[in-house]
N, C-alpha and C positions, 0 to 999 in steps of 0.2 A: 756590782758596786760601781758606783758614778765616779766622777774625777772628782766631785769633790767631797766625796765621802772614802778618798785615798789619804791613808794616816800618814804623818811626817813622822821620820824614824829620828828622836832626839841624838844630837854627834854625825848626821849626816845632811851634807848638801850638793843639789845636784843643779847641772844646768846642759841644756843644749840648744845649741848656737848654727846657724847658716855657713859653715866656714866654706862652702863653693869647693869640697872635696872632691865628689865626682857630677855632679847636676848644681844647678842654681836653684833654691828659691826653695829650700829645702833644709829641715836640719838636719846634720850629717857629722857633728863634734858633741859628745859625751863626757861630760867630766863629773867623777862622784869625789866629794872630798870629805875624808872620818875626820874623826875625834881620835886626838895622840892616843886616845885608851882605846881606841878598838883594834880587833885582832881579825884575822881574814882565812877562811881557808876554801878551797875551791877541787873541782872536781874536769879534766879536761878531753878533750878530743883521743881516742887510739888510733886514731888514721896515721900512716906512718909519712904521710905528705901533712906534716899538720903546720900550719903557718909559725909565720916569724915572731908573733905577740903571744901564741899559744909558746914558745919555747920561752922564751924573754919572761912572761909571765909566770911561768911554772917555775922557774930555775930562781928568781925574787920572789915569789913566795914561801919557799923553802929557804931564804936566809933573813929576810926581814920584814918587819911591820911594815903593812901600806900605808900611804896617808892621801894617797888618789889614785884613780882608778879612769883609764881613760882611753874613749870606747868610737870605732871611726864608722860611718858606713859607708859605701863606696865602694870598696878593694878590700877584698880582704886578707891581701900581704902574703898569699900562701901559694907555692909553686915560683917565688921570684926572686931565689938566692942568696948570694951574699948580698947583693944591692940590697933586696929585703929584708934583711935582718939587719943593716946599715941603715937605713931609713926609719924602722921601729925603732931602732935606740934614738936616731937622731931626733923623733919626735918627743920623745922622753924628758931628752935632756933639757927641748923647749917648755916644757912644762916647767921641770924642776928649777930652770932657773927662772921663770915669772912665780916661781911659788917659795922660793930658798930652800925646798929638801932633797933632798938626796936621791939622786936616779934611781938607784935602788929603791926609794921608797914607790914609783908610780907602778902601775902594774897596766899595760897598754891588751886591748882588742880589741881585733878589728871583722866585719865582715860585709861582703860584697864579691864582686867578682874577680876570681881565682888568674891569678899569671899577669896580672899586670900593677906598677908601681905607682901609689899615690904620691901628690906633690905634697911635698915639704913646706913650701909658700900658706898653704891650704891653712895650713896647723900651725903656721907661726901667725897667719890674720886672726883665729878662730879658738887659739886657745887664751887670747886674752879678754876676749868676749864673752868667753863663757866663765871666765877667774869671776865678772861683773856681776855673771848673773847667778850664782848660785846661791840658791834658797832650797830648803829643807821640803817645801812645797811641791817642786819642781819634778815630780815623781810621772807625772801626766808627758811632760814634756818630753823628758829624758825617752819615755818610751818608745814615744815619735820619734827621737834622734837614735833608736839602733836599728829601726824597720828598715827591709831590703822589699822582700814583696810581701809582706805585711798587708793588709788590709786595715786593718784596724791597731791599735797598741791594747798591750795586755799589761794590766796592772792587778795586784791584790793586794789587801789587806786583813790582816784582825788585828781586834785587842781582847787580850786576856789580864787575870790577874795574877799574883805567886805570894802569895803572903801578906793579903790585903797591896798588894805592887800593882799598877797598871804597867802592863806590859804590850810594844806596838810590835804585828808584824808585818812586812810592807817588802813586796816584791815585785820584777818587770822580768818579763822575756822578752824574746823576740824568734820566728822561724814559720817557715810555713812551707818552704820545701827544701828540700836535703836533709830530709829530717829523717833521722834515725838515731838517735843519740847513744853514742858505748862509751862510756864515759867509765872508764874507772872512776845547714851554717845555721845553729841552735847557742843563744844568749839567755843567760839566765843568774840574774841579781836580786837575792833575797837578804832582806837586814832586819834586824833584831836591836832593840836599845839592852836588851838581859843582858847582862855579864855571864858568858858562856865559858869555860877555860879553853885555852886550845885546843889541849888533847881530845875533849868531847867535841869540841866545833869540829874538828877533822871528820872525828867520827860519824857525826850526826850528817855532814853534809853529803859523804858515799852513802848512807843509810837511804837519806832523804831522795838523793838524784835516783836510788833505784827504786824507789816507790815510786815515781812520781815518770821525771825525763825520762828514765833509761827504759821505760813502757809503753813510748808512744812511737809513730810511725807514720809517716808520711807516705814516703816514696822508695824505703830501703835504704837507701842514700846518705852514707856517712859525712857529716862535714868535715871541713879539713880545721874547724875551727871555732868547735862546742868549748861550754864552757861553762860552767855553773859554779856562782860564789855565794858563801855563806858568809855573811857580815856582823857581826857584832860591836857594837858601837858601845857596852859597856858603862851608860849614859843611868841606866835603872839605878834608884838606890836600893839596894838589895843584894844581897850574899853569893858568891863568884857560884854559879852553876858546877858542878863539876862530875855529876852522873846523873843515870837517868832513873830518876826514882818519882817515888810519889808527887815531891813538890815539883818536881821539872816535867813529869807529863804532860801537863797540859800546855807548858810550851811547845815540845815534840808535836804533840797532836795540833796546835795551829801552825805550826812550821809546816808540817805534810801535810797538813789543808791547802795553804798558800802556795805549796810545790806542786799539788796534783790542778790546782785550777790553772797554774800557769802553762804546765802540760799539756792539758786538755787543750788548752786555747788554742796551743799552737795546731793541735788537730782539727780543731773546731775551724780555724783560718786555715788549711790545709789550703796550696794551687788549688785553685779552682773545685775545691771541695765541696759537696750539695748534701754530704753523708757523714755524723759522726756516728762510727760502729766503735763498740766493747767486745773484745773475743775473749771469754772466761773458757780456761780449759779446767777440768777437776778428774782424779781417780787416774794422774797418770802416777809410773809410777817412783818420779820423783819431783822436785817441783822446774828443774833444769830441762825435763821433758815436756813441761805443760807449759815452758815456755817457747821452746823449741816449735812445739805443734801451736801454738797459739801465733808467732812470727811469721811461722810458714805461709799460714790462711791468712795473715794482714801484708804480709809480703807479696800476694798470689795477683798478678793483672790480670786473672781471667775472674775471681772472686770481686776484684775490686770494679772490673769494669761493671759485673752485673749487680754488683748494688749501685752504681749512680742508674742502671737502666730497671730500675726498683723489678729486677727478673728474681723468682727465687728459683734459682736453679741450681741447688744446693751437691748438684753433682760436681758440682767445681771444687764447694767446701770441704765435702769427699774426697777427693782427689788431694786435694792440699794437704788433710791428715794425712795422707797415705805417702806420701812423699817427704813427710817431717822427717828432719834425720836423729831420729830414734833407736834404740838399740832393734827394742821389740811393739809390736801392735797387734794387740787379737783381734782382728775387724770383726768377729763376729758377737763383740762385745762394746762393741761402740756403741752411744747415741746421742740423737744431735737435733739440738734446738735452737728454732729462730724466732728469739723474742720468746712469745710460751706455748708456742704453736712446735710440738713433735715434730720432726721429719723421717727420723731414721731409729730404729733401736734394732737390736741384733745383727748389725750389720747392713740391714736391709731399710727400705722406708718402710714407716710404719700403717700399720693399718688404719691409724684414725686420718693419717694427712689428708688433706685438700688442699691443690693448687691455689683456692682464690685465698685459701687463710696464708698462707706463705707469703701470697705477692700481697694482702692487706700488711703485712709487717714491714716486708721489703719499700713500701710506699713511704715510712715514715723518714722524718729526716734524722731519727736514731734509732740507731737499730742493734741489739743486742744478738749476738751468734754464742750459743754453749753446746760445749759439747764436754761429755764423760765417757773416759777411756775405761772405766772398772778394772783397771791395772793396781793402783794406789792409792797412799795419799797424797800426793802430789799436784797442785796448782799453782793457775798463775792467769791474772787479766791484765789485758794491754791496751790499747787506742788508737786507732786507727780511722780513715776516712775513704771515700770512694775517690774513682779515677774518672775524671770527667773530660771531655772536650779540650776545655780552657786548661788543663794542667798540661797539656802538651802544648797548644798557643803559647802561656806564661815559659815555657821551657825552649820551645824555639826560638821566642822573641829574644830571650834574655837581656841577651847584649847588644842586640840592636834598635 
């Protein structure tokens, strides 16, 4: 989908401005601003280093309605003490008073690099620029102002209907390495004009982040400051959402459309990624084991380096099962497919394989891995990408 085939969510407007945070010539100030009717619930970081916006934000969303939202890149405020949880508020309070609500109402995140403190200067230039430009439109932009090493901005959208209703849904991430997301430095704002009630918006958005975020994988690498919001702008006219039944389906099912492309993206843009792989594991035997052994093999830098060197040399993917931390594995009931090409059944490779059909699969730039434990019913797919060159470049350089 194009940028300007990005739908404007009715009750919200966004903007991102140059505020000269940490680089020049750059947008690096996010400000999303609802409709008094919308309700907000969100899904955050486990890392127990988890920045000073991820606590500020968590602890005002549990007491009150947002009415902004507002998002830095640069620093991402995490590892930097009381100073940095003194600076998170104090940028807050800038906001609140260029806007007359209530500190409580803004809900602040940030991301970039870890242990150092952004100016306050930055955010008193740069949030009044952005109070200017906010339009409903502004969905393209914003996405550019949360990118760290980003390549590109990820937006989606659909529209759906619920009762002859036109219904918009319209989302942005941002991440492409430290990406590992446990979410009861990965961004992710998705909005709905439907009138959701809370109690389901809660629900729906841990539902949604484990279809979608809490599946993909980078580098292993937990950020100190994931974040995933579910928005409701409450703008539809149309009767308050309040379970998931027939007529709300098909919002659910574009909700987890627009969460799994957002996901994927951030895989698709992985450092220095040349490889999106799928690891579907089936037949384990529970579905906490199929995901267990599905992590393992996307976690694996001997797996990951040889899919960027399109090797199939699936004795690594072997290995990776076998070291899943599982209760139990009968290796002589495994079997394992790359793409639809057999490698292994009974434990062993299979009789039909051939070398060049393994590396013809391994050649592609997506590449699907399955494997069936015949333990269960148990599964689980996840996302992941290869380990190339430049994701160590991108990781050395970082900061200089």
């Amino acid at each position: 989908m194009t940028q300007t085939e990005w739908l404007p969510v009715p009750g919200l407007r966004l903007a991102a401005v140059e505020a000269g945070i940490k680089k020049a010539n750059r947008k690096d100030l996010v400000v999303l601003e609802l409709a008094d009717e919308a309700r907000v619930s969100g899904v955050f970081t486990l890392n127990r280093f988890c920045a000073a916006p991820v606590q500020v934000a968590k602890a005002r969303l549990a007491k009150a309605a947002p009415k902004y939202l507002m998002i830095n890149t640069g620093y991402a405020n995490a590892g930097t003490g009381k100073k940095g949880l003194d600076n998170c508020l104090a940028s807050c309070k800038l906001l609140a008073e260029a806007t007359g609500c209530r500190e409580e109402e803004i809900l602040p995140y940030s991301t970039g690099v870890i242990g150092e403190q952004f100016p306050l200067d930055a955010f008193a230039k740069g949030i009044p620029m952005a109070l200017a430009e906010l339009d409903e439109h502004h969905w393209g932009r914003a996405s550019e102002g949360i990118m760290t090493t980003d390549t590109y901005p990820k937006v989606a959208s659909r529209r759906v209907e619920i009762d002859g209703v036109p219904i918009t849904v319209t989302g942005m991430s941002k991440g492409s390495g430290m990406i590992k997301p446990n979410m009861a430095t990965m961004l992710g704002y998705i909005a709905t004009d439907a009138p959701i009630a809370k109690p389901l918006l809660d629900q729906w958005v841990k539902a949604l982040a484990d279809k979608s975020f809490n599946r993909v994988t980078v580098d292993g690498d937990t950020s100190t400051n994931d974040a995933c919001m579910l928005i409701s702008t409450a703008q539809a006219k149309l009767d308050e959402i309040t379970a998931l039944d027939d007529r709300s389906q098909v919002l659910f099912d574009a909700l987890e459309s627009v969460f799994v492309e957002l996901a994927q993206a951030l895989v698709r843009d992985g450092e220095g990624a040349t490889k999106f792989v799928e690891i579907t594991i089936t037949g384990a035997a529970s579905d906490s084991d199929a995901r267990a052994v599905a992590e393992t093999i996307a976690h694996s830098p001997l797996v990951k380096t040889a899919l960027f060197a399109s090797d199939p040399n699936w004795g690594r993917i072997l290995g990776a099962i076998g070291r899943a931390p599982i209760a139990e594995l009968d290796v002589d009931k495994v079997s394992l497919w790359l793409g639809d090409v057999l490698l292994v059944e009974q434990g062993g490779v299979a009789e039909s394989y051939k070398e060049a059909d393994g590396a013809a699969v391994m050649a592609k730039p997506e590449i699907v891995i399955r494997a069936d434990l015949a333990a269960g019913q148990g599964e689980c797919t996840v996302w992941t990408c290869d380990f190339s060159y430049d994701y160590v470049k991108i990781n050395a350089e970082y900061r200089t």
